[in-house]
C-alpha positions, -999 to +999 in steps of 0.1 A: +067-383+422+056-391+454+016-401+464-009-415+491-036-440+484-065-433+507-085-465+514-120-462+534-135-502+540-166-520+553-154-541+583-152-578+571-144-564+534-108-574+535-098-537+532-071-537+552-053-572+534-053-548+508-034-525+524-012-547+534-009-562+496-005-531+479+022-517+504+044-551+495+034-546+455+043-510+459+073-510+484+059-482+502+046-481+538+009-483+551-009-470+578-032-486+597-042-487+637+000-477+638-015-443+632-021-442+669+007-455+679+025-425+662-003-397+676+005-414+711+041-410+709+037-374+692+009-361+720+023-375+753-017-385+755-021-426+764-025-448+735-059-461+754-075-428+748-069-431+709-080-468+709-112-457+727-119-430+698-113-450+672-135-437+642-163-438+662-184-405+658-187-384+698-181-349+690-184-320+711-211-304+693-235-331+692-229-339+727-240-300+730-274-306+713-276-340+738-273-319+765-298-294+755-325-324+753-308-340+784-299-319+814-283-355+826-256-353+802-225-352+831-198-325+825-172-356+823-188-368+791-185-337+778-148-334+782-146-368+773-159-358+740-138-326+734-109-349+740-124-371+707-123-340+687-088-331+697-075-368+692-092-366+656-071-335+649-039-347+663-043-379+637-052-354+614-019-338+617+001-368+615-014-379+587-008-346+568+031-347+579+033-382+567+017-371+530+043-345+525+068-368+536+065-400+514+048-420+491+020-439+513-008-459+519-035-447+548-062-467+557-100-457+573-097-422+595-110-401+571-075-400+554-096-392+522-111-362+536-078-349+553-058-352+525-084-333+502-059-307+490-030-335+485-020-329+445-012-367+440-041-387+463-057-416+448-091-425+474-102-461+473-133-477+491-132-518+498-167-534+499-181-570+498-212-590+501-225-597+537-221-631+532-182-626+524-177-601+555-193-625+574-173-653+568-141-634+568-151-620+605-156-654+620-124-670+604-104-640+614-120-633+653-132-673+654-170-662+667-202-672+653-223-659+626-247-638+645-220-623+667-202-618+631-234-601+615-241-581+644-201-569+645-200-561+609-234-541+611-219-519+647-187-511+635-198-500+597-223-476+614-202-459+637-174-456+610-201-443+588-210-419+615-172-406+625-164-403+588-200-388+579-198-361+607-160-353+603-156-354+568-192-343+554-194-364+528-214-396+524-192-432+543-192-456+512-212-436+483-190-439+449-187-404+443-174-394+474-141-417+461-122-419+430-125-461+429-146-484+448-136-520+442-156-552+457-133-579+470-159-607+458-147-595+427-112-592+425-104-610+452-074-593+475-043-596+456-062-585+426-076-552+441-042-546+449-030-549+418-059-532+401-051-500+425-010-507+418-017-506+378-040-470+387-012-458+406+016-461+376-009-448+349-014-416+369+018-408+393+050-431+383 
């Protein structure tokens, strides 16, 4: 029986290492940033474009209700932002063709959401302490601990934000996911395994 393990994260939490964990435990492949690699190959669009939309939240129709308190607002931000919704839907896609394909692992882009009506889905979220994320963020990028702090806070708002707007559901609240698991807790390699044990009780 094939499956996909959905797994939203708060930047520092270690989410993706537990990707990366669960895809050795599991033998199955996980998708990360490679998604847009694969929606750049797909679309003929640059890969720049994707990287610049990366689950951050500019859609078209807030841009509209901008523009209706702005008269500013330039007609090349707007198309800028219909270009984010249509890179959101070509990931989208991939995504869904991926699912039917194979037994996988998706990480962050609203996977959860996109794969709502996927019979076997298992959705995970990956939190820690700030103290952890913090520490984790200046190890991994070698910066400091404001620039760390004010990192972890930027990017878990404007994920919050994309995921928030595109999926309509609530970025990190429990029962918007099957399991949330805190890395401070069970560490990496055992939230991998905790997930790994889920996933042969319910789909092997």
């Amino acid at each position: 029986m094939s499956y996909v393990i959905t797994i939203g994260r708060q930047f520092g939490s270690g989410g993706h290492a537990v990707a990366e964990k669960l895809s050795e435990l599991l033998a199955i492949k996980y998708y990360d940033k490679n998604i847009i690699d694969l929606a750049s190959e797909k679309s003929g669009i640059s890969k720049q474009m994707f990287e610049n939309s990366d689950e951050k939240h500019n859609s078209f129709l807030y841009s509209l209700s901008m523009a209706h308190y702005n008269e500013f607002v330039s007609q090349n931000y707007l198309n800028d932002i219909i270009t984010n919704d249509k890179l959101f839907m070509i990931q989208s896609n991939i995504i869904k063709d991926l699912a039917d394909k194979e037994s996988c692992i998706f990480v962050g882009r609203c996977a959860d959401y996109v794969l709502a009506d996927h019979p076997n889905k298992l959705s995970v979220f990956i939190h820690a302490g700030l103290d952890s994320k913090v520490n984790r963020v200046m190890e991994q990028m070698q910066i400091k601990q404001s620039a760390a702090e004010t990192l972890i806070k930027k990017t878990d708002k404007s994920r919050a934000a994309f995921y928030n707007f595109y999926s309509s559901n609530a970025w990190g609240a429990a029962d918007t996911y099957d399991v949330c698991l805190s890395t401070d807790v069970f560490g990496i390699e055992g939230a991998a395994q905790f997930i790994k044990n889920i996933i042969e009780q319910k789909f092997v």
